[in-house]
C-alpha positions in Angstrom: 21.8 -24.0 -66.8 21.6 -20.5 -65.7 18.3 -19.6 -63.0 16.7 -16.2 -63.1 15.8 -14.6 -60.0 11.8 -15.6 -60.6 12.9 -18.9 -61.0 15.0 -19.0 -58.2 12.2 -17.3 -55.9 9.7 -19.9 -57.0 11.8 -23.0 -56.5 12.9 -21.7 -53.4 9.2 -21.4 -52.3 8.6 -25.0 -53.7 11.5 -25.9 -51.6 9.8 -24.4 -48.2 6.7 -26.7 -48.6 9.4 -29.8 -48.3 11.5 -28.1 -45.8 14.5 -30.0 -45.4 15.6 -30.1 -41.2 19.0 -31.5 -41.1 20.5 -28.9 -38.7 19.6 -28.1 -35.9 20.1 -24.3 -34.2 23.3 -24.5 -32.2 25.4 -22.5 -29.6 28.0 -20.4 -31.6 31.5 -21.1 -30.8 34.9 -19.9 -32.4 35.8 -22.4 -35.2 39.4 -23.7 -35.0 41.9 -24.1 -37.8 44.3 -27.5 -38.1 46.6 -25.5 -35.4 43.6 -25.1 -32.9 43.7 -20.8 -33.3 40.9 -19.5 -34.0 39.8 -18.5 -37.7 39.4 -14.9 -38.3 38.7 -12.1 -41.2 40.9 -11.4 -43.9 43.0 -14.9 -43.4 43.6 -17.0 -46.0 42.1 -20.5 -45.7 43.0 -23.9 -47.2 39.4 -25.9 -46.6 40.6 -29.6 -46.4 38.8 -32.9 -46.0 38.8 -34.9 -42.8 39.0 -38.5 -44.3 42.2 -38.7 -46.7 42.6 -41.1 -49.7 39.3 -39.4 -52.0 40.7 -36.5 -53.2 42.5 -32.9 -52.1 41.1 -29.4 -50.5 38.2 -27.9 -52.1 39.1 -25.1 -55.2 37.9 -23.4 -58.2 37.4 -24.9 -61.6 35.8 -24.4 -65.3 33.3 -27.0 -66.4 33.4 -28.8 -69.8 33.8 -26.0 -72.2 32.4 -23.4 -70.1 35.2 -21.7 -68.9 32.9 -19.3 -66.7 31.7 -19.2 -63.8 34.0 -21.2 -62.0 32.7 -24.5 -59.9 33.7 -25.2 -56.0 35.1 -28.6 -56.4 37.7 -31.2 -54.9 40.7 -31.5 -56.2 41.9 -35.1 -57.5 45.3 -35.8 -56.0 45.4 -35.9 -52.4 48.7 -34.0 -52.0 46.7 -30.4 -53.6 45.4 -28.3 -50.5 43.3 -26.6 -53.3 42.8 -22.8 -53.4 42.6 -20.4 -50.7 39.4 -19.0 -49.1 38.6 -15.9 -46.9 35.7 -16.1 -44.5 33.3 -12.7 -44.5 30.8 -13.1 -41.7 27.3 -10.9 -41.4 28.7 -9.3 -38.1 32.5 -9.4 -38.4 32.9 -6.5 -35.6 34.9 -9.6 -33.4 36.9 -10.7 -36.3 36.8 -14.1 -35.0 34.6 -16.8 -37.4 31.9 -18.4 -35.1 29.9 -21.7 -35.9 26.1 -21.4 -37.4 26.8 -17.4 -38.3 26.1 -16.2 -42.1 29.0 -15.9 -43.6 30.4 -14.9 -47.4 33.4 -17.0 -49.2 35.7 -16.0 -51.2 38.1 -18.3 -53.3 41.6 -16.3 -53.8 42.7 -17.4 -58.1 46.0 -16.7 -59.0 45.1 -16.2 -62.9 41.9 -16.9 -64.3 39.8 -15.7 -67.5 36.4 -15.7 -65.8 35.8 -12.1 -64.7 33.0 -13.2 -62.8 33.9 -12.3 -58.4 35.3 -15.1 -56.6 32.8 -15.3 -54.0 30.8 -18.6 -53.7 27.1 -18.6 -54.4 24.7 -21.4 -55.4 24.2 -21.3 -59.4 22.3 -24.0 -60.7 20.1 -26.9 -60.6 21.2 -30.6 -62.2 18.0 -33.3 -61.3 17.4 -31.9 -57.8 21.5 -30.6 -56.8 22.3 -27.3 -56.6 26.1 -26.3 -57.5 28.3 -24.0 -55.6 30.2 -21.6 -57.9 31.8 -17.7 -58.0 29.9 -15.1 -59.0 28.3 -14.4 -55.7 28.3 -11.0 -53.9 29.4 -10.3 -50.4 27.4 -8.6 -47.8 24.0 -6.7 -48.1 21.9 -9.7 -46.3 18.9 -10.2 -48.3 16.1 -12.0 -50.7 18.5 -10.7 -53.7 21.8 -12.3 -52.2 20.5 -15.5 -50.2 22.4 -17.8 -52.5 25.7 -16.1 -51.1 25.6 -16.9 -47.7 26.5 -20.4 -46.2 27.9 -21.3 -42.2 30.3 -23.3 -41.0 28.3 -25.7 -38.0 30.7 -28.1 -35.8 30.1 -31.8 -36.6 31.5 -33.8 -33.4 35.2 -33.2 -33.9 35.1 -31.7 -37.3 33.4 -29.1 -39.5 30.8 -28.9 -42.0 29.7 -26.2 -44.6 26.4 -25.7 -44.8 23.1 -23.4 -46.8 20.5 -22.5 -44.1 20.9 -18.6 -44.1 19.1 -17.4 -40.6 17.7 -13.8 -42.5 15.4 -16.2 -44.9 13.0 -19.3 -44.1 14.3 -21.7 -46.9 16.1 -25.1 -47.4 18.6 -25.6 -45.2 20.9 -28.2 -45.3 24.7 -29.3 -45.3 26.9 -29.5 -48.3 28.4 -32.4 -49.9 30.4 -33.7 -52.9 28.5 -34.7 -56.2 30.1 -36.5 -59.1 29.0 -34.3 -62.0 29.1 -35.0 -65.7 32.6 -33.3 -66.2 34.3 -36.1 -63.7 34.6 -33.3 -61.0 33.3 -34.0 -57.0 31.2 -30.5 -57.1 30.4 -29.1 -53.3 26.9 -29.3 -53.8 23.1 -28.9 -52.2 21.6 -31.9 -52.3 19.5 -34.7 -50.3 21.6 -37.6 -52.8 24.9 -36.8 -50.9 26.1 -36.8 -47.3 27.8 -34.5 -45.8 31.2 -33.5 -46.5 33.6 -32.7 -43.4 36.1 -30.7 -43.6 39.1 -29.1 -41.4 40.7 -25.2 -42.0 45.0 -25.0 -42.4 45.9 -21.7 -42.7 47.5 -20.9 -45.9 
C-alpha cells in the first residue's frame, strides 16, 4: 500500500498528538565498527545483529509478487552478513559517522530489476508498522524527504537504528524486526516490536 505525500503529512500530524518518546537527546560520539575504527563516508557496511541464532545481517528483498521497491529485512541463515550499506550523514564535512546525527542509507545490490534508488526510506503502513524500503532520496533535509533520514543512537554496548529526524517534530522511535505476511523479519517502525540491536563489520 503505497502513501501519498497528503497522506503521509496527515498521519504524521496524527502521529505528533501521540508523540512517541523512546529516545532521549544524547552526546554524539563516533560509532565504532566490529574492529573498534570508527565508521566513516563512502565505506561499505555489513549491519549485523548482536544476539546470534534468529537470523543474518540486514539486506534488500522483493515482497510476494511485488518485485519493486525492495524491503530492508533480515536475512534467514545466520552465516549471510546480508548486503552492504553506506552511511551519508547531514554534515559529513568530518567524514566520521557520529551517534544521534541524521543520516541517509544506502543498500549497495549487485543485480536487481527494481530501478527504484537504493537508499532506505519508510514506505508504508501494515495495522500501525511502518516498513523500511529503497526508493528514498539522499540529502536535501526537509518536510519532502523526512522519511529518508534515520540515526544510529548507542544502546549500552551496542547500536540501534532509529526514525527521530532532528529537522522535523514527528514520531521518533527505534527500529525493530516485524514478521510480515511474506515470512520476512522487515526493519520496521513500530510500538509492537522492540528494538533491534545491531553491530557494523566492514565489508
Amino acid at each position: 500500500m503505497k502513501v501519498s505525500p497528503l497522506a503521509f503529512s496527515i498521519l504524521f500530524l496524527s502521529f505528533t498528538i501521540e508523540l512517541f518518546i523512546g529516545i532521549a537527546s544524547a552526546a554524539q560520539e563516533p560509532v565504532l565498527d566490529t574492529s573498534g575504527q570508527k565508521l566513516r563516508t563512502g565505506v561499505k557496511y555489513y549491519i549485523l545483529p548482536v544476539f546470534r541464532g534468529r537470523g543474518g545481517g540486514l539486506t534488500v528483498s522483493s515482497s510476494g509478487n511485488n518485485t519493486c521497491p525492495l524491503f530492508v529485512v533480515q536475512e534467514k541463515l545466520e552465516v549471510s552478513k546480508g548486503t552492504p550499506v553506506t552511511f551519508t550523514p547531514y554534515n559529513a564535512e568530518s567524514g566520521v559517522i557520529l551517534t544521534s546525527t541524521d543520516l541517509n542509507i544506502k543498500s549497495y545490490v549487485k543485480s536487481t530489476t527494481c530501478d527504484k534508488p537504493p537508499v532506505w526510506k519508510l514506505l508504508k503502513v501494515l495495522t500501525g508498522v511502518w516498513f523500511l524500503s529503497t526508493g528514498g532520496v539522499e540529502g536535501n533535509p526537509g518536510v519532502n524527504t523526512v522519511v529518508n533520514w534515520f540515526k544510529i543512537e548507542k544502546a549500552e554496548k551496542d547500536y540501534v537504528l532509529s526514525f527521530c529526524p532532528s529537522f522535523a517534530q514527528t514520531l521518533c522511535r527505534e527500529l525493530g524486526l516485524y514478521v510480515g505476511d511474506d515470512g520476512n523479519k522487515h526493519l520496521s517502525l513500530s510500538d509492537k516490536v522492540p528494538s533491534f540491536r545491531v553491530i557494523f563489520k566492514r565489508a
